[in-house]
C-alpha positions in Angstrom: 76.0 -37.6 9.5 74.1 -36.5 12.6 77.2 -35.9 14.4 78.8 -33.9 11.7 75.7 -31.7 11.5 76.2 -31.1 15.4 79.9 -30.3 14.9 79.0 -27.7 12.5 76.1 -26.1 14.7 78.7 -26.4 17.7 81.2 -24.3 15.7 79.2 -22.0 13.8 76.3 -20.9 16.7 75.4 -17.9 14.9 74.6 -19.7 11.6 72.3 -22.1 14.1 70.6 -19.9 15.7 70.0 -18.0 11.9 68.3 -21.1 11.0 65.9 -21.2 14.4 65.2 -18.0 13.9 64.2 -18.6 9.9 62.1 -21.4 11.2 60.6 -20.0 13.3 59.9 -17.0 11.0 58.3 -19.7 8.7 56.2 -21.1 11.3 54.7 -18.1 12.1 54.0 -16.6 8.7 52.2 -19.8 8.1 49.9 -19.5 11.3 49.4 -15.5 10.3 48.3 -16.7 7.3 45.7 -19.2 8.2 44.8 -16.6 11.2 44.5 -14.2 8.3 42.0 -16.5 6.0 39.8 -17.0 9.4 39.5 -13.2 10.0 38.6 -12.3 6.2 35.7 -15.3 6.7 34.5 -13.3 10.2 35.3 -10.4 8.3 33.1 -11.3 5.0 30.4 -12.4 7.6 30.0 -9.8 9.8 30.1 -7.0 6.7 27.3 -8.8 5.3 25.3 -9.0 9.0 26.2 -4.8 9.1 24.8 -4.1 5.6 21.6 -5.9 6.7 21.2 -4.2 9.8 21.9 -1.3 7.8 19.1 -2.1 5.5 16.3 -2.6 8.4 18.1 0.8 9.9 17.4 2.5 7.0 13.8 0.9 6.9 13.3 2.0 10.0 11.6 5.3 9.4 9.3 3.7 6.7 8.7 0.0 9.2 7.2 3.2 11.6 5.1 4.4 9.4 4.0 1.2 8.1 3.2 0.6 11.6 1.1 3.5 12.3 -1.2 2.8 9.4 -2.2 -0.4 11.0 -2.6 0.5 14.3 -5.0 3.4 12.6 -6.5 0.7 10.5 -7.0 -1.3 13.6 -8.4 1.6 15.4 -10.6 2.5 12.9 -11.8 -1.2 12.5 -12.5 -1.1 16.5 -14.4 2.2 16.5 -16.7 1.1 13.8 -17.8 -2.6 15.3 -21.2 -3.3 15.9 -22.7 -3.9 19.3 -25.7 -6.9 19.2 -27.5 -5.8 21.5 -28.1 -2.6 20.4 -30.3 -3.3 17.6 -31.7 0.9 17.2 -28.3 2.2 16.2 -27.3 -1.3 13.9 -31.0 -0.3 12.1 -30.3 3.0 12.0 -27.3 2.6 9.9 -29.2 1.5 7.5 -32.3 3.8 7.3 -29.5 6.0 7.4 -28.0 5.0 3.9 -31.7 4.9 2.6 -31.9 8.7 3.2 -29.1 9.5 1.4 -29.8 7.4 -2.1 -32.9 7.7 -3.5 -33.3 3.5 -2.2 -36.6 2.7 0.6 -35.9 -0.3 2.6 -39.1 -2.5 2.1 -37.8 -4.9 4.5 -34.8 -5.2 7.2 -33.8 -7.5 9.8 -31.3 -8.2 12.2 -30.8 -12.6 12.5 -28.9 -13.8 15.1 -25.6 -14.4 15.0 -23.8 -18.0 14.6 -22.2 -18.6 17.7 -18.2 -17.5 17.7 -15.4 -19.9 17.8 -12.6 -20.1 19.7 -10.5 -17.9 17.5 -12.7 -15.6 16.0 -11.6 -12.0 17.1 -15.2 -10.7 16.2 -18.9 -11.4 15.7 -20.4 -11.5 12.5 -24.0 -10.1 13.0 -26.4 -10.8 9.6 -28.9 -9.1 8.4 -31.5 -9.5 5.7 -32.8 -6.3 4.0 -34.8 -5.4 0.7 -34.4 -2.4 -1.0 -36.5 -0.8 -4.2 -35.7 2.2 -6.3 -34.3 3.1 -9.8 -30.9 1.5 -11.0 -29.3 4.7 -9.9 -30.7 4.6 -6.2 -30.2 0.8 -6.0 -26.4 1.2 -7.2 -25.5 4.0 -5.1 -27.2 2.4 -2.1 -24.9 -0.7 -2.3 -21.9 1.7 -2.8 -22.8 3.7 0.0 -22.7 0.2 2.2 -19.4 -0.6 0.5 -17.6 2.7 1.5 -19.3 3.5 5.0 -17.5 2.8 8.4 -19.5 0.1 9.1 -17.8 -3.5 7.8 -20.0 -5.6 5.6 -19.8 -8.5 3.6 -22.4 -9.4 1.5 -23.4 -13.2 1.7 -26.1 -13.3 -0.8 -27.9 -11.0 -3.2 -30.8 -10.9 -5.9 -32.0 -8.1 -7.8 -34.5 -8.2 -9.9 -37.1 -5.2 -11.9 -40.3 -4.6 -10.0 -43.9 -6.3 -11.9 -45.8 -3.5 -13.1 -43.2 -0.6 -12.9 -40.3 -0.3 -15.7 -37.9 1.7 -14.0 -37.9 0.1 -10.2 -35.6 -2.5 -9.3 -35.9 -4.4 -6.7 -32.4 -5.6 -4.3 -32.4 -8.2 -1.8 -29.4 -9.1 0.3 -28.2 -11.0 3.2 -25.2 -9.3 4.6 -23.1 -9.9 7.8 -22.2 -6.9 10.0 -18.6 -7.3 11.7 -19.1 -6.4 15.6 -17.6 -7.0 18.7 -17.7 -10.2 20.8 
């Protein structure tokens, strides 16, 4: 049978090569078409790494911003440590706040600090003070410690009405200011 299929081939050459030609036609629309499933894959892939990239692009003017606001944060956090050593201007912060609430500090002073570990960025300076004055004065002292520059954290706190007067209040407080190392 062989041999009859290469008699044929030898007598018809243009119907043999019609064939090589079909197959060969065959074998390469079956290798575009698996090259063809590979590219839509890269394709699919790389569309979806473009629309992200597009994303953070279009985040770009808003990740600035962003930015900005904490190096202004961190900025203002720097320009409003406290300094240790200089105990007149930590004190004065305070008397400062007692001018402008109708507070008096009966008592204030700077402790010393605990001694900073290895991965603390800042010192934590505390302070004990006592304040007396009406529930109005007392309030808007504390508030006036909350909203100021300086950054406090309040540790402990007591407040209790003054013996013998109705309206006076009495506020005691251990607070830690943040300052620089």
């Amino acid at each position: 049978m062989l041999e009859k299929i290469k008699d044929f081939f030898r007598s018809n050459p243009y119907v043999g090569i019609c064939i090589g030609v079909v197959l060969v036609s065959l074998g390469a629309i079956w290798f575009i078409r698996y090259q063809t499933v590979a590219y839509k894959v890269e394709l699919e892939r790389i569309t979806s790494q473009g629309t992200e990239t597009m994303g953070l692009v279009a985040m770009r003017g808003m990740m600035r911003d962003e930015l900005e606001s904490v190096r202004n944060a961190v900025r203002r956090t720097e320009d409003n440590l406290v300094l240790e050593e200089n105990l007149a201007d930590n004190l004065w912060y305070f008397y400062s706040v007692e001018g402008r609430t109708a507070t008096r500090l009966t008592e204030l002073r700077q402790l010393d600090p605990p001694t900073p570990g290895e991965k603390d960025n800042y010192l934590r300076i505390p302070y004990e003070l006592s304040a007396s004055g009406d529930f109005v004065g007392i309030t808007e002292f504390l508030r006036q410690l909350e909203v100021g520059p300086r950054l406090i954290r309040v540790n402990e706190f007591s407040l209790r009405r003054e013996t013998g007067a109705d309206e006076l209040l009495s506020l005691d407080l251990t607070i830690e200011l943040l300052g620089r190392l």
